[in-house]
DRENTI-863526 format. One record per residue: residue in one letter; x, y, z of N, C-alpha, C, O, CB in turn. Coordinates in steps of 0.1 Angstrom, whole numbers, plus 2048, in hexadecimal, padded with zeros to 3 digits. Atoms other than C-alpha are relative to their C-alpha. Glycine has a CB too. Layout:
BEGIN
AXYZXYZXYZXYZXYZ/...
***
This chain:
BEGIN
X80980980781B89D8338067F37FE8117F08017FC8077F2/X7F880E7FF81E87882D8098027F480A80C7ED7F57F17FF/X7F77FE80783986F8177FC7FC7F38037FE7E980B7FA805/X80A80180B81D8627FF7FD80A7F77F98087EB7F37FD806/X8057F58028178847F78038067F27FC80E7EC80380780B/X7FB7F980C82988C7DA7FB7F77F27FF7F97E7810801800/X80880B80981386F7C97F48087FD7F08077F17FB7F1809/X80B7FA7FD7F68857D07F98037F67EE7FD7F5801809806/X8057FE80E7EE8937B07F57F87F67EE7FB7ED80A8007FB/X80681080B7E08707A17F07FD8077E580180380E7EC803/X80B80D7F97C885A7B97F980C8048028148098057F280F/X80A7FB7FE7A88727BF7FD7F88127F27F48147F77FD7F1/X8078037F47A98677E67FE8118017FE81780C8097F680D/X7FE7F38087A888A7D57F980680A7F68028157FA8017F1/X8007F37FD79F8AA7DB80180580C80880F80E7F68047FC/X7FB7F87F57A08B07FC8027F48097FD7F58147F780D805/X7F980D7F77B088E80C8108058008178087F67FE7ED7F7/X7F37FE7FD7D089581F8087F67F38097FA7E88047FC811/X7FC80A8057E08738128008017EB8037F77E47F67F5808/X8057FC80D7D987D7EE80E7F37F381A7F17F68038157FF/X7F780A8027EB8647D97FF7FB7EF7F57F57EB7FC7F580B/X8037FD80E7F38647B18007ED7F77FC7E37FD80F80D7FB/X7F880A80C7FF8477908038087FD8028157FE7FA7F77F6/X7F67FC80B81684A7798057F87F77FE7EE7F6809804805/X80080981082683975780C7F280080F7E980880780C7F2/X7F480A80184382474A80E8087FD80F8157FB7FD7F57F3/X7F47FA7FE86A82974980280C7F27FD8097E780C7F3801/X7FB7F780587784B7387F08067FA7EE8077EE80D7FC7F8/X80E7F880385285C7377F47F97F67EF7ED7F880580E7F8/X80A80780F8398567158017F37FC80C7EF7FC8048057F3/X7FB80D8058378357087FF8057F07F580B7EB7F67F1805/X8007FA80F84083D6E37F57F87F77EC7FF7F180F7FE7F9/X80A80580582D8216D47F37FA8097F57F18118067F67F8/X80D8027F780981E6E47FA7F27FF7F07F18067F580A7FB/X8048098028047FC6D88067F380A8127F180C8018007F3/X7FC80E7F68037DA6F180B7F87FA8127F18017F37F5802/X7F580A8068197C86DA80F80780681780280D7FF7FF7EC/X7F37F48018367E46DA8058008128107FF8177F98167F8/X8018037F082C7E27048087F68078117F680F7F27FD803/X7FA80E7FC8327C17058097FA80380B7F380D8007FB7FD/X7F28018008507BE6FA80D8048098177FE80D8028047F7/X7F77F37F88607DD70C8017FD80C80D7FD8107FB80E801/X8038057F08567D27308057F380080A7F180B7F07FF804/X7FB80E7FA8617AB72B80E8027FD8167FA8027FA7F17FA/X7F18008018827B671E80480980D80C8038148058087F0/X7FE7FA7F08867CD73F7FD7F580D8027F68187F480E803/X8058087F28787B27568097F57FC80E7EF8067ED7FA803/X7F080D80089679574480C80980B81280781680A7FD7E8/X7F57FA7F68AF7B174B80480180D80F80181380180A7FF/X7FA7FD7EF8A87B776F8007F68098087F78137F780A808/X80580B7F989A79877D8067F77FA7FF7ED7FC7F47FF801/X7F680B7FB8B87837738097FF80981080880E8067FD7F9/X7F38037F28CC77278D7FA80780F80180681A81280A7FC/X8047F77F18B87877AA7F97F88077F97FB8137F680F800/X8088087F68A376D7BA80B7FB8088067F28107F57F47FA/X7F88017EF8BE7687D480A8098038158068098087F2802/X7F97F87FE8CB7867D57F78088107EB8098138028087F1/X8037FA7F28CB7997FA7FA80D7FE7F381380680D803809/X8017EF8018C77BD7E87F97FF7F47FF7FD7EA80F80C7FF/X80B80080B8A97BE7D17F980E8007FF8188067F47F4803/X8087F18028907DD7CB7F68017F57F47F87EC80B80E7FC/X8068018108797E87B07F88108037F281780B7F07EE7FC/X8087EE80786C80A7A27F18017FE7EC7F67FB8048037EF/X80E7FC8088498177988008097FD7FD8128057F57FF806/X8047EE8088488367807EF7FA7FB7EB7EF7F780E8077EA/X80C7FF80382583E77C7FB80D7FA7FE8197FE7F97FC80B/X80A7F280A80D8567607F580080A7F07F580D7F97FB7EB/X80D7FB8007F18677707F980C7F78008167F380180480C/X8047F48087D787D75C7EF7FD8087E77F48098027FE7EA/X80F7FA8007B689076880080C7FC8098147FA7F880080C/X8057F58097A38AA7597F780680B7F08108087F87FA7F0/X8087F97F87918B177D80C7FF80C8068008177F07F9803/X7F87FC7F37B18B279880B80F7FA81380C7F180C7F0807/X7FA7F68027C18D479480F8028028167FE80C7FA806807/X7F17FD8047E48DF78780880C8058018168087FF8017F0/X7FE7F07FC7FA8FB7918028087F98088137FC807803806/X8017F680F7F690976F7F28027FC7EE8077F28077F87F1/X8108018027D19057747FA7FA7F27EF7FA7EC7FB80F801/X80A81280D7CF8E77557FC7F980B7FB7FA81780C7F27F2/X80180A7F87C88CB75C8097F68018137F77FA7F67FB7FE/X7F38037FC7DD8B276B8037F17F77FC7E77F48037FF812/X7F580A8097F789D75880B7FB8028137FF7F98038037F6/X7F27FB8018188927648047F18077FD7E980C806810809/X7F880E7FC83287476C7FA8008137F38088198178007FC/X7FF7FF7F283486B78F80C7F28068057E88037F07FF806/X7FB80A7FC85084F79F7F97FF80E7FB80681780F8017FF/X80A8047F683583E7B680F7FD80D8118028187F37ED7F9/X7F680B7F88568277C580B7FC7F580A7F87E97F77F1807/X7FA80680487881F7C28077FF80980D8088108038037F7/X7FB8067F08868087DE80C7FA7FA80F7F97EE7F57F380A/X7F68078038A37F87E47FE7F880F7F87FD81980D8097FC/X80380B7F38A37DB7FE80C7F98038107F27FB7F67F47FE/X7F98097FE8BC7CC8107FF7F58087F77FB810808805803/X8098107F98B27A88238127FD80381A8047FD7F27EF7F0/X7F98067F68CE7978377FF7F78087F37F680A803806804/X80080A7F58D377C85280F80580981A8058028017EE7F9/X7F77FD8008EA78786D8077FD80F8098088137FF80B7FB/X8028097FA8F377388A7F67FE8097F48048148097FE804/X80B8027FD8D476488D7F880A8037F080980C8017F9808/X8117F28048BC7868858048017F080D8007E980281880A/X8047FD80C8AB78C86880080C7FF7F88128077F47FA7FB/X7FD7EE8018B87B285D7F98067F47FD7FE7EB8128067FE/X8077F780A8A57C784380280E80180081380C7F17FE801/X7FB7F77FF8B17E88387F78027F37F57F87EC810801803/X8077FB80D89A7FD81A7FE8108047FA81680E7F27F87FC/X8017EF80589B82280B7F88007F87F17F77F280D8077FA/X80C7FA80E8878317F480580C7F88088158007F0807806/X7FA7F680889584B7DA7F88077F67FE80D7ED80B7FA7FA/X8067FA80B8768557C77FB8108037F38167FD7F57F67FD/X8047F27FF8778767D680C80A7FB80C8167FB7FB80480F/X7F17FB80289987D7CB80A7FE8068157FF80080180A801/X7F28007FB8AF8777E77F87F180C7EC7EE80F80881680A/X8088097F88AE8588007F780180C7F880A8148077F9804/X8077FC7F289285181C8017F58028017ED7F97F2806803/X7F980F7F689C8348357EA7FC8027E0802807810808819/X8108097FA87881B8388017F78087FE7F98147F87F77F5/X7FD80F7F48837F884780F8038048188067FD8007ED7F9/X7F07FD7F68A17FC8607FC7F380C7FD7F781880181580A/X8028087F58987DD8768087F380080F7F17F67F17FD801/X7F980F7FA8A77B98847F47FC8037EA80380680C80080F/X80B80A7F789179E88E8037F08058057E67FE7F37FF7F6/X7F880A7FB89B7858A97F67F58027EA7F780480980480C/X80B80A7FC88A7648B08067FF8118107FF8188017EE7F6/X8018017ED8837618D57F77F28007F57EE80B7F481080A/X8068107FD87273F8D37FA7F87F77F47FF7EF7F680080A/X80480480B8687278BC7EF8057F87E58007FE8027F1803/X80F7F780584573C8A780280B8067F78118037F07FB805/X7FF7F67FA84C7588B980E8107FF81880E8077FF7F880A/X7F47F680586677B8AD7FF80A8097F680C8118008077EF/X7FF7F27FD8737998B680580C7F881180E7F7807800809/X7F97F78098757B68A080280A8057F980F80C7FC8027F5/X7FD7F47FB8877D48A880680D7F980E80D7EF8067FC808/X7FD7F681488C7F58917F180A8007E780D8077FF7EE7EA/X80B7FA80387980687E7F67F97F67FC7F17F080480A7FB/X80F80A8078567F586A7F48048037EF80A80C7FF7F1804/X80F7FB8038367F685F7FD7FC80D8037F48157F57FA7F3/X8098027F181A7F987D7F77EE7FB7F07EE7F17F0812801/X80E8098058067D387A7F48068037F280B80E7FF7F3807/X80A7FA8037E77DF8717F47FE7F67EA7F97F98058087FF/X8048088107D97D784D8077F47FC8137F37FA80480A7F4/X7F380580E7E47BC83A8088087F18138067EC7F97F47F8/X7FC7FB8097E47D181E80C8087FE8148087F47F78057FF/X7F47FB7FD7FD7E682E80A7FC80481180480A7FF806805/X7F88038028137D082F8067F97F68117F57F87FF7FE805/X7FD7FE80A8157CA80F80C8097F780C8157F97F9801800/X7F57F68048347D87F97F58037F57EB7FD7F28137FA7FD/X8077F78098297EF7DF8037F87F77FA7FB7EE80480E7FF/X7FB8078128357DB7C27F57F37FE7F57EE7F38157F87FE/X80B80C7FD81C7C07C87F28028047EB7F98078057F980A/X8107FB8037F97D67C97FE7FD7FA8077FA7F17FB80B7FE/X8067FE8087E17D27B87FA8077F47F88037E87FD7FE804/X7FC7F68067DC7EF7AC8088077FE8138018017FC803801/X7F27F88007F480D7A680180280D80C80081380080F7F8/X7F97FC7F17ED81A7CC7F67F58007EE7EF7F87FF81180A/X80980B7F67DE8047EB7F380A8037F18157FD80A7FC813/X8097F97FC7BF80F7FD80480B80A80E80A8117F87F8805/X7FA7F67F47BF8308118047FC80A8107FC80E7F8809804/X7F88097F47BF81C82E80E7FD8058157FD8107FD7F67FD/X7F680B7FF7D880A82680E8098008198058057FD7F27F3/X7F77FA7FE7F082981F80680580581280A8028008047FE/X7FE7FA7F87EE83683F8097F780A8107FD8127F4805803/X7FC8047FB7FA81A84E80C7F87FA8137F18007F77FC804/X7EB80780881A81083480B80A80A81680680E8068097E6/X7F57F67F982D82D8478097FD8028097F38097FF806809/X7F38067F884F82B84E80B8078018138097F88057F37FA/X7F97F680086184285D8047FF8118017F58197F880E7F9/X7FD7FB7EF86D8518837F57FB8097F87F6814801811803/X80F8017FE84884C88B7FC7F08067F57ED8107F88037F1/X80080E80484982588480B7F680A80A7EA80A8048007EE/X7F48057FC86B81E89A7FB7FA8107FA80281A80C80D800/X8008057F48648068B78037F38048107F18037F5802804/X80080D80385E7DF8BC7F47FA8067EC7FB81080D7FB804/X80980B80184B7C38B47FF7EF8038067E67FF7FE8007F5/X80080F7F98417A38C67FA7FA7F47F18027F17F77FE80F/X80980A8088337878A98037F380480E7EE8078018007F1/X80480D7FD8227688B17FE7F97F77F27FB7F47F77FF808/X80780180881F7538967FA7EA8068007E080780A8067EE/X8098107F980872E8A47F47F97F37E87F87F67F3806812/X80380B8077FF7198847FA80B7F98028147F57F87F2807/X8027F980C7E672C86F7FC8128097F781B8027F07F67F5/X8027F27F77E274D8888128087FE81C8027FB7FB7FB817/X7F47F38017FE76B8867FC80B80E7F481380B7FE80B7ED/X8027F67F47FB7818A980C80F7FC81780A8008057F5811/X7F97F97FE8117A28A47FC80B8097F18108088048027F5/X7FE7F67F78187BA8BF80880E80281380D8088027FA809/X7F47F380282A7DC8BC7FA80C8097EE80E80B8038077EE/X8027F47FB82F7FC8CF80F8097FC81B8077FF7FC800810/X7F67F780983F8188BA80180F8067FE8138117FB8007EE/X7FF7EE7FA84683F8BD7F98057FE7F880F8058088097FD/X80D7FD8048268478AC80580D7FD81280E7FC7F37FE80B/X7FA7F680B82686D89B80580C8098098168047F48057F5/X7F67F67FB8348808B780E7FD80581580380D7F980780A/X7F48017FE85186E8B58067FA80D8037F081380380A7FF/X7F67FD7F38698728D17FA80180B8007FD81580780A801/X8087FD7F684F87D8E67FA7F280A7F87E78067F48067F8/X80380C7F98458679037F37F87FE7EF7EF80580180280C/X81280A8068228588F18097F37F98157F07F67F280C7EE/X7FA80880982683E8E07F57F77F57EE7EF7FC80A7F6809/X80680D8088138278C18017F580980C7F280E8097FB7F2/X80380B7FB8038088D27FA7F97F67F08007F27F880180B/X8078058067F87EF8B98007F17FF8077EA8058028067F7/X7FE8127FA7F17CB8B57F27FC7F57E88037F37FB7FB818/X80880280B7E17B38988037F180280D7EB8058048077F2/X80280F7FF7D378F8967FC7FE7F47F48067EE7F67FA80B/X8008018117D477F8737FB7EF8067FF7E98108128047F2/X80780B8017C075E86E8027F57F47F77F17F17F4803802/X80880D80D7C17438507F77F78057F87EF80E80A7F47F9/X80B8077F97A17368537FD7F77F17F57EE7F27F280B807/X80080C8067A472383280F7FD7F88138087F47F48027F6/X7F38068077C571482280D80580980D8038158018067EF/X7F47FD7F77E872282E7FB80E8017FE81480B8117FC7FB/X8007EF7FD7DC7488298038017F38047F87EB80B80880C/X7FB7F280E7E576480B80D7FF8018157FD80A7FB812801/X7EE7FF7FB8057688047FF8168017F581E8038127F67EC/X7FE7F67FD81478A80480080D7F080A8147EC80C7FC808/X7FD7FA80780779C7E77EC8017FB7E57F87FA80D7FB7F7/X8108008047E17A87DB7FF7FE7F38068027EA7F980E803/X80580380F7CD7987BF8057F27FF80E7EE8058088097F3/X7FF8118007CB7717B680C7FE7F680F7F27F37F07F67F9/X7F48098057E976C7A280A7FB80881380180E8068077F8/X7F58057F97FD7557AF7F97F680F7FE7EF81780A80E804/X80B8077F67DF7487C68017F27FB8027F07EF7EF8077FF/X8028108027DC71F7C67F07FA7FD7E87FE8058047F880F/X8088028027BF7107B97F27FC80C7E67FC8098057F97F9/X8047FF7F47B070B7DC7FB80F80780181A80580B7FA808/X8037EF7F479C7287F680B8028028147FA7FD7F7800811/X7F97F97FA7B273C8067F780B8067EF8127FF80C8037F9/X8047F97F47A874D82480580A8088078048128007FA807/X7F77FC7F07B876683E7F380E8027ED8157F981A8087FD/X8047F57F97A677F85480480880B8088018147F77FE802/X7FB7FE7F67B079386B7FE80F8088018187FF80C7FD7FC/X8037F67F67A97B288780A8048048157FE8047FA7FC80A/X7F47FA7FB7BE7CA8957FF8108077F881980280A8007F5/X8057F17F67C07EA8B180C8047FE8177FF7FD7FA7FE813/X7F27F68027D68088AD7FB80C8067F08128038068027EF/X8017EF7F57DB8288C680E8038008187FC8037FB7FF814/X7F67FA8007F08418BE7FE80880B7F68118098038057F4/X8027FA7F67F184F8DE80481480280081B80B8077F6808/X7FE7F78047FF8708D17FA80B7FB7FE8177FA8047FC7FB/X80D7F78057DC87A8C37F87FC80B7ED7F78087F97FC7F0/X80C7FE7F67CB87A8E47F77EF7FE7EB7EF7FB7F48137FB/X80780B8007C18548E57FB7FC7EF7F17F77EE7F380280A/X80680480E7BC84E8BD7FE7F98008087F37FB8058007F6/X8018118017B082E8BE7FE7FC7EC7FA8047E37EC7FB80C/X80880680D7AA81A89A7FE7F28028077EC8098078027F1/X80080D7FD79E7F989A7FC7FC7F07F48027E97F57FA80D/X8028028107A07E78757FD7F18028017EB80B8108037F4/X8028108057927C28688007FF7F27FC8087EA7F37FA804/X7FE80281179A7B28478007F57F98067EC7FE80B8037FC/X8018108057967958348078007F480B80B7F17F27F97FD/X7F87FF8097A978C8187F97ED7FB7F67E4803812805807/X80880F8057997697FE8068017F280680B7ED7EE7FE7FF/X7F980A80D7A97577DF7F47F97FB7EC7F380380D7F4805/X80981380379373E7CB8077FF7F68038067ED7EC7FD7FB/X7FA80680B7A87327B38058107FA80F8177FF7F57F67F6/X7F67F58057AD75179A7F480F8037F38177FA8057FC7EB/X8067F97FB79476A7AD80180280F8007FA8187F57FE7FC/X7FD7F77F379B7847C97FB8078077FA8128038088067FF/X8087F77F67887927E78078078098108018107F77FB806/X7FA7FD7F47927A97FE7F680D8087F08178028128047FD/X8067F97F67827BC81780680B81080A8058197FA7F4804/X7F58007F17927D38357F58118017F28197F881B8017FC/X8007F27FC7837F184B80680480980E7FC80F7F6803803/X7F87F97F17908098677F28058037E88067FC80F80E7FE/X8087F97F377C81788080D80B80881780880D7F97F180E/X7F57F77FB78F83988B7F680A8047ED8107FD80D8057F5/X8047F87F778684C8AA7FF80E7FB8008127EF8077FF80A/X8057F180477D86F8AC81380780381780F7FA7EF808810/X7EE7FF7FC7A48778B68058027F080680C7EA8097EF809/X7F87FF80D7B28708967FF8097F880980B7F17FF7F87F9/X7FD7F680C7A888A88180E80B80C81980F8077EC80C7F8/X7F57F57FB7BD8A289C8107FA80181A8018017FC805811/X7F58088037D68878998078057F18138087F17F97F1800/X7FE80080E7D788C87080780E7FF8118107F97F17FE7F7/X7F77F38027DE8B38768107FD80681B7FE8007F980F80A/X7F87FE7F77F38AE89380F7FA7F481A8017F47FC7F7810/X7F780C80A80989187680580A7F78118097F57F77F17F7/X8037FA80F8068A98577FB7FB7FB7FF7FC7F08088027F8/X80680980D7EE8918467F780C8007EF80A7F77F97ED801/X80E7F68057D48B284680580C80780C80C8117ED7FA806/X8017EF8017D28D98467F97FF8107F57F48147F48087F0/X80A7FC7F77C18E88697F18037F67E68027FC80780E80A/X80B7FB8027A88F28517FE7F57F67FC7FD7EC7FD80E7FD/X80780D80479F8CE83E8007F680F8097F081480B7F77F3/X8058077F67908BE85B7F77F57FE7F47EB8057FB808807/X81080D8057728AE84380B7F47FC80A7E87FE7F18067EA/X7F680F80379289A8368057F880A80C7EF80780E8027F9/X7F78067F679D88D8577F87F18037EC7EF80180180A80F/X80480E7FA79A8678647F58018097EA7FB80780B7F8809/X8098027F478686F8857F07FF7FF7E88077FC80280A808/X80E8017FD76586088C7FE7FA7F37F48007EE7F880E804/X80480680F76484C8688037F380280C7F180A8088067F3/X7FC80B8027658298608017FA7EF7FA7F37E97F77F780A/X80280281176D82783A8097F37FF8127F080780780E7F5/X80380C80676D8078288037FC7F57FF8037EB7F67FD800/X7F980681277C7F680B7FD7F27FC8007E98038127FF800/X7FF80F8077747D87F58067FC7F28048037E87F47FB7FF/X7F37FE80B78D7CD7DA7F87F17F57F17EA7FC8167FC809/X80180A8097857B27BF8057FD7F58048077ED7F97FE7FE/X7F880180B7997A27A37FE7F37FB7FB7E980180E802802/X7FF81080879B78578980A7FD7FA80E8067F37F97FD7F6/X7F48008087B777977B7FF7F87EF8007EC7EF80C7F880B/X80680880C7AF76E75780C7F57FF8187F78037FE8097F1/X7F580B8047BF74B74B80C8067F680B80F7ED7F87F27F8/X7F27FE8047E374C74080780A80781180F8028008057F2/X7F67F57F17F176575F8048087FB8118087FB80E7FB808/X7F97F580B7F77817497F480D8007F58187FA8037F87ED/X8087F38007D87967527F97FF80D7F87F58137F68037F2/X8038047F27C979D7717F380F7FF7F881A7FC81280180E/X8087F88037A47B47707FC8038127FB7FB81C7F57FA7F3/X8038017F079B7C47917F980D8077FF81780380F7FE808/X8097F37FD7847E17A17FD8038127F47FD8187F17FD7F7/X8037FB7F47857F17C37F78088057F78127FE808804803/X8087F47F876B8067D980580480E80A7FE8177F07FA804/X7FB7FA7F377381B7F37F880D8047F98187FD80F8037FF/X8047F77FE75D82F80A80680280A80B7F88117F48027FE/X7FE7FC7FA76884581E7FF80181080780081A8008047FA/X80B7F97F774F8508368048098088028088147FA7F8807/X8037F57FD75687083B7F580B7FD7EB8097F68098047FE/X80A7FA80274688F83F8018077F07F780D7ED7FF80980A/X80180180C74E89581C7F97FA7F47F67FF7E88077FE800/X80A80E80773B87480F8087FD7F68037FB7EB7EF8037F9/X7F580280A75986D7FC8017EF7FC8047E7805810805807/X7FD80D80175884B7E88097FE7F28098077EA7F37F87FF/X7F480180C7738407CD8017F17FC8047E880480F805807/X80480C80576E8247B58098007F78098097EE7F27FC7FB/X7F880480A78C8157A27FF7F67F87F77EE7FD8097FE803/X80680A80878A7FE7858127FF7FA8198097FA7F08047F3/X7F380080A7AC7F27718037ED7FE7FC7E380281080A809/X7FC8088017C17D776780B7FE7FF8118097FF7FD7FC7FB/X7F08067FD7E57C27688017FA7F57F97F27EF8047F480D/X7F680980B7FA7B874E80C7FF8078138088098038067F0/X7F88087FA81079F75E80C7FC7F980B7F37F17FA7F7803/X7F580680A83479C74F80A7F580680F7EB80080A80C7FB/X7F98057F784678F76A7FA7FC80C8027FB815809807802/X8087FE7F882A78978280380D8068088167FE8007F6808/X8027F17F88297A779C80E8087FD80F8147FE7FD7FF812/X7F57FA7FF84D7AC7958058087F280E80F7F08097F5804/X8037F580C8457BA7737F77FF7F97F37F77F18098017F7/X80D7FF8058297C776A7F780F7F97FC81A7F87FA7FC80C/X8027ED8088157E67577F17FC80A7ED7F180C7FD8057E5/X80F7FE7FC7F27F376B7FB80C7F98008167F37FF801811/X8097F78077D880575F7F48008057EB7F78037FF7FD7F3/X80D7FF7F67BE8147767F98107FA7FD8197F3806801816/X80C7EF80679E8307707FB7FF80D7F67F48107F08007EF/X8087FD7F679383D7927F880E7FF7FB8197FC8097FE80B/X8057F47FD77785079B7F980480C7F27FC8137F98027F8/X8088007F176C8637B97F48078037F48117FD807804809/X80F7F97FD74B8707C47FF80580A8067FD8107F57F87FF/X8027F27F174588A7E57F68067FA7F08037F080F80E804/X80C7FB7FC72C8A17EF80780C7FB8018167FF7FA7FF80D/X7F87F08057458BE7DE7FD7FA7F37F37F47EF814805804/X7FC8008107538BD7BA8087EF8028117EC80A80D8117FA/X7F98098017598977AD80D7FE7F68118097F27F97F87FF/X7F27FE80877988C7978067F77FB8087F0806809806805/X7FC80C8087888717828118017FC81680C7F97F58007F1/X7EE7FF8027B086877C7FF7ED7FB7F87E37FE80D807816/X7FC80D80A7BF84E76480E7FB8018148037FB7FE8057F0/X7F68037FC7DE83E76D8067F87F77FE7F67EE7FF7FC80B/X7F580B80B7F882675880F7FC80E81A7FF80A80B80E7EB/X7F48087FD8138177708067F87FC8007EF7F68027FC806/X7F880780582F8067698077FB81480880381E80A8097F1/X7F98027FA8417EF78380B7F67FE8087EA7FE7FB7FF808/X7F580C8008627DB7808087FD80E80B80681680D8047F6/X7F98067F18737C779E80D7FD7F980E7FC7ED7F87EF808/X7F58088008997BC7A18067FA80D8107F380D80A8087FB/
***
């Protein structure tokens, strides 16, 4: 199963979505005093401690413990469900090393380490790199995104499938970057590995107004000016018998309001793809990718004074399930993204039994 998996519990891409994907709270479980003041405090005194002296540090990271609670996803005590969860806890190492840019990152929120970025990246001509290693597929913007800088507690399903980073992910990437356009090219090992298939993928990013978004969802931190970027992108894992997906996305700023937009289109392949991966059972087939084009649209505001951020996602699926899932929440900003409390209520609706989950994250950066 993906390595998402032990999130599962929480995010209602529920009931019977491989990818299943939870929240959770703040540091050492309960918050004893329930009141925003008492909040307040606790979180900016954690965000002085960690986030001094680190903005030029090579080895940074940041945590997310997250509370999930529903009263419709099932327990293995048969209550209902209630329980911590550590979404993420990275550690990053960044480097320069004659002349390549090296990136090394683990993850330890399952208990023991899992290796994510293992790559070099050389310049071969002026706008133009070479990365080599292991890394995300270009594909989404969203998914490229680090987790500590969502919007919400998780990204869009979409967008989960395509953070991966593992054996799967290990190849190299051509990027073009020519004024306000980004070209990236990769061919990786895709999910059988070793096997002689291989991930073919490739993504064109556009600013079509200002310099572009930067690298994090939701208008804080956006310039009083549009901001623009769109962008397309084809991916065959050749592994699943021709999987094709083809995704487009847009991404808009206006000052302190955020749009975003992104679908896939995924062949009939991919659900045998999803068994073949572990993302699904032989017998959840209604959950599989193939033959669906599900769709997401994200929106947010950031109220004046940068300290709150209100924001509500849709996401249909379009499976044979009829699965749609509507989040609503908000940001309290301590440190901008680098410390922050979220607080999302999602609910999902299908052609089965629907189901509702309440989340509280906490994230601190160092």
């Amino acid at each position: 199963m993906l390595s998402l998996l032990p999130l599962a519990a929480f995010l209602p891409l529920i009931a019977n979505d491989p990818v299943k994907v939870p929240l959770g709270p703040s540091p050492g479980g309960a918050l004893e005093d329930s009141s925003w003041e008492s909040l307040d405090e606790t979180v900016a005194a954690l965000a002085t401690s960690l986030g001094s002296g680190a903005e030029d540090a090579s080895l940074w990271g940041f945590v997310k413990p997250t509370y999930g609670a529903s009263g419709d996803l099932p327990a293995g005590s048969g209550g209902d469900y209630s329980a911590v969860a550590i979404d993420a806890a990275r550690l990053y190492f960044d480097s320069a090393i004659g002349g390549a840019t090296v990136r090394l990152s683990t993850d330890f929120a399952s208990g023991t380490a899992s290796l994510l970025d293992a790559w070099a990246r050389f310049v071969v001509t002026e706008g133009a790199n070479l990365q080599v290693g292991q890394f995300r597929t270009p594909f989404l913007r969203t998914a490229n995104i680090e987790a500590n800088h969502n919007l919400f507690i998780l990204p869009t399903r979409n967008s989960l499938f395509y953070r991966v980073r593992d054996g799967s992910r290990q190849g190299a990437m051509l990027s073009i970057d020519h004024g306000p356009m980004r070209w990236d090219m990769a061919a990786q090992n895709g999910f059988d590995q070793t096997v002689d298939n291989h991930l073919i993928s490739s993504r064109v990013a556009l600013n079509l107004l200002g310099e572009g978004l930067g690298d994090a969802e939701g208008a804080l931190g956006a310039p009083a000016e549009p901001q623009v970027t769109a962008g397309v992108a084809y991916s065959n894992d050749k592994s699943g018998d021709e999987a094709v997906a083809i995704a487009s996305d847009i991404a808009i700023t206006m000052s302190r309001f955020y749009l975003q937009i992104e679908t896939v289109s995924y062949e009939t392949d991919y659900t045998a793809l999803d068994v073949a991966s572990g993302h699904i059972l032989g017998t959840e087939l209604d959950a599989g990718r193939g033959d669906t084009t599900p769709i997401s649209v994200t929106c947010s505001h950031l109220i004046p004074g940068d300290l709150w951020e209100v924001g509500a996602r849709y996401e249909q699926f379009d499976d044979v399930l009829g699965r749609e899932l509507l989040t609503v929440g908000f940001n309290r900003y301590y440190k901008g993204h680098d410390a922050k409390v979220q607080v999302n209520f999602s609910t999902e609706s299908s052609s089965g039994d629907d189901a509702d989950a309440f989340g509280i994250g906490l994230t601190l950066s160092f």
